[in-house]
C-alpha positions as CSV (number, residue, x, y, z in Angstrom):
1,X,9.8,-49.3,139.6
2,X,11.3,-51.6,136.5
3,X,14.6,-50.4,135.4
4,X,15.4,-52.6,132.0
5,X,18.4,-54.7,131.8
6,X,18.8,-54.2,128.0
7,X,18.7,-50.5,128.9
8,X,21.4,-51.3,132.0
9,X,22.9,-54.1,131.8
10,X,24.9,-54.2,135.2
11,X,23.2,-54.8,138.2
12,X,25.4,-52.3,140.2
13,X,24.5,-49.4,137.2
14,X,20.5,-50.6,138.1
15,X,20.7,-50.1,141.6
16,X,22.5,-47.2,141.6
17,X,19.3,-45.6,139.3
18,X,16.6,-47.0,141.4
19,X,18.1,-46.0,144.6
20,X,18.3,-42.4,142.9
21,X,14.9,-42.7,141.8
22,X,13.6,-43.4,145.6
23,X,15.5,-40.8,146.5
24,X,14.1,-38.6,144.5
25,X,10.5,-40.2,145.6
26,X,11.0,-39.6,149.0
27,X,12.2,-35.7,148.8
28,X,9.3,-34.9,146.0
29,X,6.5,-36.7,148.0
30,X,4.4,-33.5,148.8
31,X,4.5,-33.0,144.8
32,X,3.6,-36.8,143.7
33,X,0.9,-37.1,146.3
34,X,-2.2,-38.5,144.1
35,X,0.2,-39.4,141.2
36,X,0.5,-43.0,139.8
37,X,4.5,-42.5,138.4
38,X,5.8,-45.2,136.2
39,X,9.9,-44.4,135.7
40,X,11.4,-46.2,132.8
41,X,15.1,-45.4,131.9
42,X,16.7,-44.7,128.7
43,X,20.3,-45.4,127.5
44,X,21.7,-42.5,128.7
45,X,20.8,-43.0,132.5
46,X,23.0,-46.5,132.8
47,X,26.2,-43.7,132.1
48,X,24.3,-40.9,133.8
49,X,26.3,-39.2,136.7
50,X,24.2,-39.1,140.2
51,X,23.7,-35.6,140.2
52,X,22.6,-36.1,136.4
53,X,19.9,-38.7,137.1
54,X,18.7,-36.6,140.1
55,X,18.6,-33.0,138.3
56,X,16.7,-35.1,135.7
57,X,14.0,-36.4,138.0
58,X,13.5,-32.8,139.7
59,X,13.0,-31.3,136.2
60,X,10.4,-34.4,135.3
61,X,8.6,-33.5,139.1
62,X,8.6,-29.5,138.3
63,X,7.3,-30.3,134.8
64,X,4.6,-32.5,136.7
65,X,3.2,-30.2,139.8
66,X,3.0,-27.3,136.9
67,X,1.2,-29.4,134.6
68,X,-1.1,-30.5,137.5
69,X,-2.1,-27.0,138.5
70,X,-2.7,-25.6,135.1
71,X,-5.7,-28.5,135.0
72,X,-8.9,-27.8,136.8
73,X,-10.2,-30.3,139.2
74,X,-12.7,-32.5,138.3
């Protein structure tokens, strides 16, 4: 995980959305099983609330086990 510091440029703001993003990781595992995720923030996650950043990320994992089912298997 690579949050930017010209997106965030304190290293207290970049913590604060990693440890969110592990978080996140950690309850969504059963949904991100077999995924490769790359997270890269934006400018509106350095001023993001926690309960913002982690709404966001449970929309992006919804978004991401729906998309995975509509696709057949290989």
């Amino acid at each position: 995980m690579a949050i930017a510091k010209k997106r965030a440029k304190h290293a207290v703001t970049r913590n604060r959305i990693k440890r969110v993003c592990r978080e996140s990781f950690r309850l969504h595992d059963e949904i991100l099983t077999g995924f490769d995720v790359v997270v890269m923030n934006r400018d509106a996650a350095a001023s993001a609330s926690k309960s913002e950043l982690r709404n966001s990320l449970d929309e992006l994992w919804a978004q991401l086990a729906q998309s995975s089912k509509s696709k057949p298997a290989a």
